[in-house]
C-alpha positions in Angstrom: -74.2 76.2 -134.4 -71.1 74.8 -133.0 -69.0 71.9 -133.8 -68.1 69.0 -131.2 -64.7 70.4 -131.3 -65.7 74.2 -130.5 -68.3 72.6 -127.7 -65.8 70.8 -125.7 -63.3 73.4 -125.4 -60.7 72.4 -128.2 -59.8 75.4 -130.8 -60.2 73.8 -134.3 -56.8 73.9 -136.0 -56.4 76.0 -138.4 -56.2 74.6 -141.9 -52.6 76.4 -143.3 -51.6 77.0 -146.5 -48.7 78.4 -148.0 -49.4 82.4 -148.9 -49.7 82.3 -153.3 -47.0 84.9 -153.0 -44.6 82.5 -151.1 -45.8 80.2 -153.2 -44.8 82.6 -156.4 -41.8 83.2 -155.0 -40.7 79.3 -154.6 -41.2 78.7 -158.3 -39.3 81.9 -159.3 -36.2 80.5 -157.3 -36.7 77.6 -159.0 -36.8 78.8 -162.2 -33.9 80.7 -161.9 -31.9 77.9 -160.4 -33.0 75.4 -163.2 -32.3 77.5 -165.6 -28.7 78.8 -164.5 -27.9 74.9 -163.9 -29.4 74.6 -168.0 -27.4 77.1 -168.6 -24.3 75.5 -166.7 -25.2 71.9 -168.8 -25.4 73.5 -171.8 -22.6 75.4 -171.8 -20.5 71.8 -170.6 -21.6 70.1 -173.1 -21.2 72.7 -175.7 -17.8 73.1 -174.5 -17.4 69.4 -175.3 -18.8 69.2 -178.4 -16.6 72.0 -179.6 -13.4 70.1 -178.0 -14.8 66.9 -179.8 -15.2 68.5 -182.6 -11.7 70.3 -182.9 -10.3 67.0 -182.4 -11.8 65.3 -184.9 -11.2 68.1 -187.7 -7.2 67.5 -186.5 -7.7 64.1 -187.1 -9.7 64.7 -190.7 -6.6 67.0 -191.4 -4.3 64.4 -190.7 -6.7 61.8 -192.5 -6.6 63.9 -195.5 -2.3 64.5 -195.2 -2.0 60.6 -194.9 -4.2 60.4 -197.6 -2.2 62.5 -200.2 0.4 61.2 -199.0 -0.2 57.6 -199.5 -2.2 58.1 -203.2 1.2 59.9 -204.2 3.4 57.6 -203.3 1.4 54.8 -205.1 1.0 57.3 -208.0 5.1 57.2 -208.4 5.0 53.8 -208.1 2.2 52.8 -210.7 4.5 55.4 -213.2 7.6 53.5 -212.0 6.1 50.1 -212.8 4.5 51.1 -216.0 7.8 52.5 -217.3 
């Protein structure tokens, strides 16, 4: 039996949708460009991590320099007062 459309003339349009393999191939460029920019973040913000952390084991070091420093000096004091 036809349809109105078929009976007056007018081609039904056809319904499309996107081949699975097109589809497929969509999401694999996606993955691949999600996960090299992953990659790319990753890699930034391990790179400033490590840079953090560099800087604050220089500024531990000289922490710990002061430190001796300072707990000397007030060492040769408290024996110079107590003499």
């Amino acid at each position: 039996m036809m349809n109105e459309a078929e009976h007056h003339g007018i081609e039904p349009e056809p319904r499309a949708r996107p081949c699975p393999s097109a589809i497929d191939g969509m999401l694999h460029i996606y993955r691949i460009v999600s996960g090299i920019a992953l990659i790319d973040f990753e890699r930034s913000v391990k790179g400033e991590l490590l840079d953090l952390a560099e800087k604050a084991c220089q500024g531990c070091v000289l922490l710990i320099h002061f430190l001796q420093y300072y707990y000397s000096t007030l060492d040769k004091i408290s024996l110079a007062v107590s003499c």
